[in-house]
DRENPA-3360 file (N, C-alpha, C; in nm, 2 decimals, always signed):
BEGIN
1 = XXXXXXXX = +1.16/+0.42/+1.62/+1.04/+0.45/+1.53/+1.09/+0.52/+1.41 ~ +1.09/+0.48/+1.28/+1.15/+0.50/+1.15/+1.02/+0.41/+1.05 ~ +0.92/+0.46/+1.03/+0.85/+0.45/+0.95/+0.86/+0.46/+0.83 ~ +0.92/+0.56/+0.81/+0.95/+0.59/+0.67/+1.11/+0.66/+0.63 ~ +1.15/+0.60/+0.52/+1.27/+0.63/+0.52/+1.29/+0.60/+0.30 ~ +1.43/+0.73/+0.30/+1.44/+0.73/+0.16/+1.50/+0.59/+0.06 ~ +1.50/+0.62/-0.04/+1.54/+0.50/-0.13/+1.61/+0.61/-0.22 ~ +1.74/+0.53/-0.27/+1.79/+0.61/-0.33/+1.86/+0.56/-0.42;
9 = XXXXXXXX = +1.84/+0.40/-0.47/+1.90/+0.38/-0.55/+1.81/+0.34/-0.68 ~ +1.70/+0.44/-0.72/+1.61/+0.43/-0.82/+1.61/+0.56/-0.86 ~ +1.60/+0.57/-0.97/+1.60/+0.72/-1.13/+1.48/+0.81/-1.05 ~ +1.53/+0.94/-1.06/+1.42/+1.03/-1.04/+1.32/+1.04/-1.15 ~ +1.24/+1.12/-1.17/+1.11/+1.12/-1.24/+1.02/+1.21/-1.27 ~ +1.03/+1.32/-1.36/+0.90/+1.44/-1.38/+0.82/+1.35/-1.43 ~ +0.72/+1.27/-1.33/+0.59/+1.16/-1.35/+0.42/+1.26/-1.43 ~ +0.47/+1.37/-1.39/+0.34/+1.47/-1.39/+0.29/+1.51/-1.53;
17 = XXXXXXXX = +0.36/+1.54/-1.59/+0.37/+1.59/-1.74/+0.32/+1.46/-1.84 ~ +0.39/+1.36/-1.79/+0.31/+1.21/-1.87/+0.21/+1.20/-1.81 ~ +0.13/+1.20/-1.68/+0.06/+1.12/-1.67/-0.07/+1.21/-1.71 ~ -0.07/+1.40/-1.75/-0.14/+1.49/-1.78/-0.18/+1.48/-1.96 ~ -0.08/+1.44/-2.04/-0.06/+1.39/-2.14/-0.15/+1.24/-2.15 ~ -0.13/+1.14/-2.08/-0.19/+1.05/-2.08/-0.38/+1.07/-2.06 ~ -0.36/+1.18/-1.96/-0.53/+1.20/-1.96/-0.54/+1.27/-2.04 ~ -0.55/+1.38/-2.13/-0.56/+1.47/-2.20/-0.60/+1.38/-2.33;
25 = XXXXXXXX = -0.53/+1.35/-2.38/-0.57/+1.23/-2.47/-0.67/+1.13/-2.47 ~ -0.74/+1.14/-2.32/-0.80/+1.07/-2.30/-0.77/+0.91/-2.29 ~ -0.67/+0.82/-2.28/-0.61/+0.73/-2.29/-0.61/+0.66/-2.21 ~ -0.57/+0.73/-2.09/-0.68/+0.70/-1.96/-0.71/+0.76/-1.87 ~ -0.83/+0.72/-1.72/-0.89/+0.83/-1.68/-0.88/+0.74/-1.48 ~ -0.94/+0.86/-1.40/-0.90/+0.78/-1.28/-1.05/+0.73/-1.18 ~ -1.02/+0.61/-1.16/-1.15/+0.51/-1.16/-1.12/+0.53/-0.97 ~ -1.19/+0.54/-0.89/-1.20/+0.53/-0.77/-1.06/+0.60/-0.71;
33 = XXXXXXXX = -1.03/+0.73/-0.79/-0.88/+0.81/-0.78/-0.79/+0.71/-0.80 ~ -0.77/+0.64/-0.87/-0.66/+0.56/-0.85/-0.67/+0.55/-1.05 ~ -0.49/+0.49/-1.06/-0.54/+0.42/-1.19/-0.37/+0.29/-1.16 ~ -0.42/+0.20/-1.25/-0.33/+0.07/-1.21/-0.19/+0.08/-1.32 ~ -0.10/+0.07/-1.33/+0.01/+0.07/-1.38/-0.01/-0.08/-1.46 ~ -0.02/-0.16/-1.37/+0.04/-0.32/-1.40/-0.11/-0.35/-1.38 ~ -0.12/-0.47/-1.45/-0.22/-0.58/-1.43/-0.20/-0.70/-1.41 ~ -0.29/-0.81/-1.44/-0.28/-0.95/-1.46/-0.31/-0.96/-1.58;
41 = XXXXXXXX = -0.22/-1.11/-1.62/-0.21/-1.15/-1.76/-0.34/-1.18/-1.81 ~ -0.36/-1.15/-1.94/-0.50/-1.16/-2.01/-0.58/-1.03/-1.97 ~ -0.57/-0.91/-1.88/-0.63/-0.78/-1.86/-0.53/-0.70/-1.90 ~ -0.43/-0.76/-2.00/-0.37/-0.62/-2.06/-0.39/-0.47/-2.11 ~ -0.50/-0.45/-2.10/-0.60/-0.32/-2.18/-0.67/-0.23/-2.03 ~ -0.67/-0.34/-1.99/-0.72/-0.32/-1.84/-0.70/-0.25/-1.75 ~ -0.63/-0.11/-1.70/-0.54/-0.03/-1.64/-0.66/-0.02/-1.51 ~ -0.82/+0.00/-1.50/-0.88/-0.03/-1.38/-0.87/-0.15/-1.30;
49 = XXXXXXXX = -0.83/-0.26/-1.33/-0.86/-0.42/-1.31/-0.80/-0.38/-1.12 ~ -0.68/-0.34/-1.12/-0.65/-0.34/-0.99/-0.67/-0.20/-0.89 ~ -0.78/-0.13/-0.92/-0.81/-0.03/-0.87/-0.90/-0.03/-0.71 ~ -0.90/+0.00/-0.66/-0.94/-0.01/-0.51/-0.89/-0.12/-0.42 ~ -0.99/-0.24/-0.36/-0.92/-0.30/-0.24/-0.95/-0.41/-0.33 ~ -0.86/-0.50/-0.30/-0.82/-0.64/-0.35/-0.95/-0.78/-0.28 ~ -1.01/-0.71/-0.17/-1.06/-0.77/-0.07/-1.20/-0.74/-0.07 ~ -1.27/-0.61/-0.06/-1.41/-0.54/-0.03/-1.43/-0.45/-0.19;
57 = XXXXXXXX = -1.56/-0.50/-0.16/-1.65/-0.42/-0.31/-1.68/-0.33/-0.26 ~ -1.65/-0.23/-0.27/-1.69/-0.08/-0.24/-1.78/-0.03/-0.30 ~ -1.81/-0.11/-0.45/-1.88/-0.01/-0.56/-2.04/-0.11/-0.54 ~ -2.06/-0.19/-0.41/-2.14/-0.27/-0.37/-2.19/-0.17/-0.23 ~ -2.13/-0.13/-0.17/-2.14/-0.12/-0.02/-2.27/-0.02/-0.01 ~ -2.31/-0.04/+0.09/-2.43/+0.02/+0.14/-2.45/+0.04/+0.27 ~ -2.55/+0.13/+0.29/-2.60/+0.15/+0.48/-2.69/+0.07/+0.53 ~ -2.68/+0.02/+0.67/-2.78/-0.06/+0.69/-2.82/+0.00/+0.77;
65 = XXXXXXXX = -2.97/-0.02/+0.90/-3.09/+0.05/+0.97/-2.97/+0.12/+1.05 ~ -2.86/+0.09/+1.10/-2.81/+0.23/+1.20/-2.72/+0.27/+1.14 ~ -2.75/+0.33/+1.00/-2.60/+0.43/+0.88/-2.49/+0.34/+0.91 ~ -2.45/+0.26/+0.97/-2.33/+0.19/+0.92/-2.31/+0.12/+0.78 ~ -2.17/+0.15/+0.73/-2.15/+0.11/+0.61/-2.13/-0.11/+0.57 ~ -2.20/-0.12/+0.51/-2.16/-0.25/+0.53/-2.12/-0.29/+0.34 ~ -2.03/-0.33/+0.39/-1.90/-0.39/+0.25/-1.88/-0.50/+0.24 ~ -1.94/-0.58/+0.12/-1.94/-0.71/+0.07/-1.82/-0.76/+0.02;
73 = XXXXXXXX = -1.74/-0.87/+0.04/-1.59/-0.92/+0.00/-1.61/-0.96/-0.17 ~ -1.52/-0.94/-0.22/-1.48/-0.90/-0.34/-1.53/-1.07/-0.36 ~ -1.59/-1.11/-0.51/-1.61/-1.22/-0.56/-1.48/-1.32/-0.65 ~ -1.42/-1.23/-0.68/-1.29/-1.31/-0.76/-1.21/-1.35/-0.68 ~ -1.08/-1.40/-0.70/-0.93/-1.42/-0.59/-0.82/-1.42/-0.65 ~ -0.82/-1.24/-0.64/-0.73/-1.17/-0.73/-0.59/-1.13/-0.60 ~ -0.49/-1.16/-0.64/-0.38/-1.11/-0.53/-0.30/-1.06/-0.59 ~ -0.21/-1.00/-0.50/-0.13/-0.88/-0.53/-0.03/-0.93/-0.61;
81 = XXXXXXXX = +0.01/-1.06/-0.57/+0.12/-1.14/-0.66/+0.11/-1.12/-0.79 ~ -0.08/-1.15/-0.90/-0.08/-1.17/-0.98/-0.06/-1.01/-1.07 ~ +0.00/-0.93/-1.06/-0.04/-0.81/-1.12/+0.12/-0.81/-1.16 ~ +0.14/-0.90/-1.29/+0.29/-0.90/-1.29/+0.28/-0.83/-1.46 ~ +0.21/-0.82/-1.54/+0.23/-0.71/-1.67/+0.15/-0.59/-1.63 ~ +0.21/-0.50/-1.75/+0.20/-0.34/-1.77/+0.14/-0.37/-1.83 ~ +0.05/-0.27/-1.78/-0.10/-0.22/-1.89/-0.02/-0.17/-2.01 ~ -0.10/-0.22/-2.11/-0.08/-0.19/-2.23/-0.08/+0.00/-2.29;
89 = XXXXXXXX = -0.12/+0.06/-2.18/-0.16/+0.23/-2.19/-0.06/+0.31/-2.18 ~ +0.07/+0.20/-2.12/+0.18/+0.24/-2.08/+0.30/+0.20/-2.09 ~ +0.28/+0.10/-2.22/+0.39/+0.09/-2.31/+0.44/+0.19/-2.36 ~ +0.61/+0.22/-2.41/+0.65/+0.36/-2.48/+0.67/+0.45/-2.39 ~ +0.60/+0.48/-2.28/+0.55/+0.62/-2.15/+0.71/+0.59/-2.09 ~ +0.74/+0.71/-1.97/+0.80/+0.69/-1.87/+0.71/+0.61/-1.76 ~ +0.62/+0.56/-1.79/+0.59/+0.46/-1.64/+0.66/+0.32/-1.69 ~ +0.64/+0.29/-1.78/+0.70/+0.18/-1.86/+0.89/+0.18/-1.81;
97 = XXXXXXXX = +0.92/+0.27/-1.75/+1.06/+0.27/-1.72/+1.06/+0.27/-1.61 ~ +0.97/+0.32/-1.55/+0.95/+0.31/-1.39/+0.95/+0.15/-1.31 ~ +0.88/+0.15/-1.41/+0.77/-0.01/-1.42/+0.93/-0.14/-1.41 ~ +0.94/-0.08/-1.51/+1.08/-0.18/-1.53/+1.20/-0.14/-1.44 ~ +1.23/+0.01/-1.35/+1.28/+0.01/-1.27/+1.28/-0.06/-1.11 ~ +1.15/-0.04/-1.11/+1.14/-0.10/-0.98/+1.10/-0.23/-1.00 ~ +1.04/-0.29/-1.11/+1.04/-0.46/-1.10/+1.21/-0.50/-1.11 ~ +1.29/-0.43/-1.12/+1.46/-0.51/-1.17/+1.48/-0.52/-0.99;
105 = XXXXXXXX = +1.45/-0.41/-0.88/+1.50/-0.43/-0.74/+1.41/-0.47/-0.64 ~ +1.29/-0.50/-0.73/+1.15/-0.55/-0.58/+1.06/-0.63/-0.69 ~ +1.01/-0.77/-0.61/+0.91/-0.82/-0.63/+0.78/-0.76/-0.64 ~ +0.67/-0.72/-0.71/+0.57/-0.60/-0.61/+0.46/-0.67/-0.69 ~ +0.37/-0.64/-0.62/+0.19/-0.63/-0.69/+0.17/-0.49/-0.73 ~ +0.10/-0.48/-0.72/-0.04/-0.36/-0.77/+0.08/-0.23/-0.78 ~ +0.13/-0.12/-0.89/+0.15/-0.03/-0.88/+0.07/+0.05/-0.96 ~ +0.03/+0.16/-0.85/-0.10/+0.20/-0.84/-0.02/+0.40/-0.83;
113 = XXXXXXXX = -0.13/+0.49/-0.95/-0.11/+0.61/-0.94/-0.26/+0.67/-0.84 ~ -0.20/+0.71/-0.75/-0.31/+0.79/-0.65/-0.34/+0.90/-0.61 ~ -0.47/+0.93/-0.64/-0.50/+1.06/-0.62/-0.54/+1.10/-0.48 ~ -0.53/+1.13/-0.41/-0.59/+1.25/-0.28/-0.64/+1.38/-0.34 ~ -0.76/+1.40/-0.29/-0.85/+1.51/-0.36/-0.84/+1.60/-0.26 ~ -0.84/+1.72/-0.25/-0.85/+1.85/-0.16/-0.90/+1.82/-0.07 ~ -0.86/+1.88/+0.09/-0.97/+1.83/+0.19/-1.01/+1.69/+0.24 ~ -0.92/+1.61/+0.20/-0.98/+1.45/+0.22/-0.89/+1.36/+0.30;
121 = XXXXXXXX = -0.92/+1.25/+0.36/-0.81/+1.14/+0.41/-0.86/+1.07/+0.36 ~ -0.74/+0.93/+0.40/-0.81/+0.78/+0.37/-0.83/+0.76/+0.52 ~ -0.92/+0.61/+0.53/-0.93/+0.57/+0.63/-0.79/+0.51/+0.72 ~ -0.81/+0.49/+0.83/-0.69/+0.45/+0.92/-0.71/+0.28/+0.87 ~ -0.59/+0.22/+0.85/-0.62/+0.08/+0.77/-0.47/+0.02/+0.81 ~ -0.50/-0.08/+0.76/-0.32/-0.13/+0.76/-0.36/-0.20/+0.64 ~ -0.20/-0.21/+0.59/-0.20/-0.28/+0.45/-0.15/-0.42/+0.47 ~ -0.12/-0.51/+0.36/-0.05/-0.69/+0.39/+0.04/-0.62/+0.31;
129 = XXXXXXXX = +0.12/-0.57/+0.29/+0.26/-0.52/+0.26/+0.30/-0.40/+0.26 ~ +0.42/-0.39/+0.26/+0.49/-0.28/+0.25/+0.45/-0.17/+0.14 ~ +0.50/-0.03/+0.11/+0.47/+0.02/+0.03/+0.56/+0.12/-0.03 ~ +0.60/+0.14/-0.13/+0.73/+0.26/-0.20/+0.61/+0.38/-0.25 ~ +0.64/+0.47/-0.19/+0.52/+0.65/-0.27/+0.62/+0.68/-0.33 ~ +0.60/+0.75/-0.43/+0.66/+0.81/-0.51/+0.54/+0.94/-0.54 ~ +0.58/+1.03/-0.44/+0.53/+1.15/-0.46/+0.53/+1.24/-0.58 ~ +0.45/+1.24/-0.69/+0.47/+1.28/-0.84/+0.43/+1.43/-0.82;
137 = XXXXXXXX = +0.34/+1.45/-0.73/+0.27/+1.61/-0.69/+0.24/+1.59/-0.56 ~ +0.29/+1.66/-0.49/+0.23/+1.72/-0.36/+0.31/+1.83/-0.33 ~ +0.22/+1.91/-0.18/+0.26/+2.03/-0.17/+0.25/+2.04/+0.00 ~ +0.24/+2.12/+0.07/+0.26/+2.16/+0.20/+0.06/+2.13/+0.23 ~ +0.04/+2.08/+0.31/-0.04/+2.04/+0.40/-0.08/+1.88/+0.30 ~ -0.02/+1.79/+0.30/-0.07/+1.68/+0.25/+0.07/+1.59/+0.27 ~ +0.01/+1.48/+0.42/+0.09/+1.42/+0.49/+0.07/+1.28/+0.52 ~ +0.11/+1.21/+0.57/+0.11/+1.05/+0.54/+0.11/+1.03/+0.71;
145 = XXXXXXXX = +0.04/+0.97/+0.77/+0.09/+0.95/+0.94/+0.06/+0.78/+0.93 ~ +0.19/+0.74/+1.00/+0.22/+0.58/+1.05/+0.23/+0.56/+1.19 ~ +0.11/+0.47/+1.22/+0.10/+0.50/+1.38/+0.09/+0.63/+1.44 ~ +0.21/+0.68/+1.50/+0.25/+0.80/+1.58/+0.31/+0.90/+1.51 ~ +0.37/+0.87/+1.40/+0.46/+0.91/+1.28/+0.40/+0.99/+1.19 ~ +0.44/+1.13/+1.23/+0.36/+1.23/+1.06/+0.48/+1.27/+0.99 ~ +0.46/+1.23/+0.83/+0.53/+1.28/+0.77/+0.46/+1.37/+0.64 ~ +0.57/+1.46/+0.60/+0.56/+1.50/+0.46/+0.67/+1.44/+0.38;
153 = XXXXXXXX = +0.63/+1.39/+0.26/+0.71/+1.30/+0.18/+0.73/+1.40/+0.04 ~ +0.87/+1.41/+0.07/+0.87/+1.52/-0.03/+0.89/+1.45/-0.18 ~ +0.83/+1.51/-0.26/+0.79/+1.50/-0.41/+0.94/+1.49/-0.48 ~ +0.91/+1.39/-0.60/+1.04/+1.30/-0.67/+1.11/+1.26/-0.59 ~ +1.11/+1.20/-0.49/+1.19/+1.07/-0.43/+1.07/+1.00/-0.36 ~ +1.19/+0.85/-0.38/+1.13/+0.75/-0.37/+1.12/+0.69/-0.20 ~ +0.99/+0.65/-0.11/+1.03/+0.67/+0.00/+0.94/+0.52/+0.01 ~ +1.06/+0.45/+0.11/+0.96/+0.29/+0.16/+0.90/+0.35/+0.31;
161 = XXXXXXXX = +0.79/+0.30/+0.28/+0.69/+0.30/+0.41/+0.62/+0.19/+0.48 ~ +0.64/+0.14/+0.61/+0.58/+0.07/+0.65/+0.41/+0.05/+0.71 ~ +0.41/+0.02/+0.61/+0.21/-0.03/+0.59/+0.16/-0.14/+0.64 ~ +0.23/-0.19/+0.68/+0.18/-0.28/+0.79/+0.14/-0.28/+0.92 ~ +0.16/-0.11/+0.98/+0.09/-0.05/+1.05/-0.01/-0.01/+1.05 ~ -0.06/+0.08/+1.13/-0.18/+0.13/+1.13/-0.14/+0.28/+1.05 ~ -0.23/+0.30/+0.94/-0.16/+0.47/+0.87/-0.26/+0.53/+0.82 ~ -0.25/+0.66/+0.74/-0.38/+0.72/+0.66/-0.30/+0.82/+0.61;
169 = XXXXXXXX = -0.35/+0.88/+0.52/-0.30/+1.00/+0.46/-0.40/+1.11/+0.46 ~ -0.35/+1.24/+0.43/-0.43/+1.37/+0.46/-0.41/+1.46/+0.34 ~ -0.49/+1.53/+0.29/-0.45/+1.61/+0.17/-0.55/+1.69/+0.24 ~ -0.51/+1.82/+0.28/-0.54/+1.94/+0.37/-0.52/+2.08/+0.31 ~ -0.46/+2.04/+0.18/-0.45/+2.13/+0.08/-0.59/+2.19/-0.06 ~ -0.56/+2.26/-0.09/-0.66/+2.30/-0.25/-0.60/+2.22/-0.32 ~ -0.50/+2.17/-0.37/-0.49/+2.09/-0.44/-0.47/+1.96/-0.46 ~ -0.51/+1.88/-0.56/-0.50/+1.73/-0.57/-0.33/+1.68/-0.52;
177 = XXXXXXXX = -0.33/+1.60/-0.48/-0.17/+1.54/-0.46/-0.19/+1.40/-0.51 ~ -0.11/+1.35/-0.57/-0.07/+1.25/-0.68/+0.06/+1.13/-0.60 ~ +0.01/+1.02/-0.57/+0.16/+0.96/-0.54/+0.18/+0.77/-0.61 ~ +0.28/+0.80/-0.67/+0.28/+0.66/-0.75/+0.32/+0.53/-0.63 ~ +0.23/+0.45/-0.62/+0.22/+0.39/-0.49/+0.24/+0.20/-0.53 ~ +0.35/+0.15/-0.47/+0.37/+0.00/-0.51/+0.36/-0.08/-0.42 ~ +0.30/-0.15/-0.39/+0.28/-0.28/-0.33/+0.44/-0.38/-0.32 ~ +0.51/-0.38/-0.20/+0.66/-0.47/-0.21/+0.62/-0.57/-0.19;
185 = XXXXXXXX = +0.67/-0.73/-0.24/+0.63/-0.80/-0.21/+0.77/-0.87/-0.16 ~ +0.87/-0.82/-0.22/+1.00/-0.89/-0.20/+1.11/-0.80/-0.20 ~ +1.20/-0.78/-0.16/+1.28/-0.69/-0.21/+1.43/-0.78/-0.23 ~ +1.48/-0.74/-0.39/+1.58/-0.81/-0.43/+1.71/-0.75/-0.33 ~ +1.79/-0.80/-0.30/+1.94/-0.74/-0.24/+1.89/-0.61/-0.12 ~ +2.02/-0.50/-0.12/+1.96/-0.41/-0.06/+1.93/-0.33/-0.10 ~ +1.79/-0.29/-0.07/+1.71/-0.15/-0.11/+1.75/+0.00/-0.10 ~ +1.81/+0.03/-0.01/+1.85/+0.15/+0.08/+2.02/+0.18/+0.05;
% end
């Protein structure tokens, strides 16, 4: 059981300081806590386009007569594959190096900056791929559990996770925790 394990042959990263710069300026802002790195061609300007689930409209969903949530399937047939340029917000930036770091050793979709708000989880889910965090901010009570597996993923390094389990994350802290989160689709040579 090894759910998660380091990567270490990718550039470390003070991610925090640009991406505070980036909002401050207003340049860009975070749409359903998340904000998209990469997009699809022709949504270059686009940094929301790949925000939430690729699958279910959330910004649709509603209760029906017994409070259960019921979630309508997304109308486009957008895949992870297709999110092969950088948003244009993040030309010049350090994600633009990031960006170009990890596309030189992995095939990937959606890389995605994510926010965990104080007090909160995600749901228990499985993903259709693997996934690299890159922990830009976190602190002591905000942990990632895989299956049976609880971890804390410590901040600036790069860690592969297997999401193709059952997992969730916990932010049990006062503060926001931040993790730059990529979708693998392929991994060139060896990773590790």
């Amino acid at each position: 059981m090894n759910n998660f394990s380091i990567i270490d042959n990718l550039p470390i990263y003070e991610l925090m300081d640009e991406l505070n710069k980036l909002l401050a300026q207003s340049i860009i802002k975070f749409e359903l806590n998340q904000i998209c790195i990469n997009t699809v061609p022709g949504q270059e300007d686009n940094y929301s386009f790949g925000v939430g689930s690729l699958y279910y409209d959330w910004s649709n969903s509603l209760r029906d007569k017994t409070r259960d949530i019921v979630i309508s399937k997304r109308t486009d047939d957008v895949k992870e594959v297709d999110f092969t340029v950088l948003c244009s917000q993040f030309k010049n930036t350090l994600f633009e190096d990031v960006f170009n770091q990890v596309t030189s050793r992995y095939k990937i979709g959606r890389m995605r900056i994510m926010e965990l708000t104080p007090k909160s989880c995600l749901t228990w889910h499985v993903d259709d791929t693997i996934r690299i965090h890159y922990p830009m901010k976190t602190q002591p009570g905000c942990i990632m559990v895989i299956e049976d597996e609880v971890k804390f993923l410590e901040q600036n390094k790069w860690w592969h996770t297997n999401t193709l389990l059952h997992h969730s994350a916990f932010n049990g802290s006062m503060e926001s925790r931040y993790h730059l989160v990529t979708a693998v689709l392929e991994e060139y040579g060896n990773s590790n």
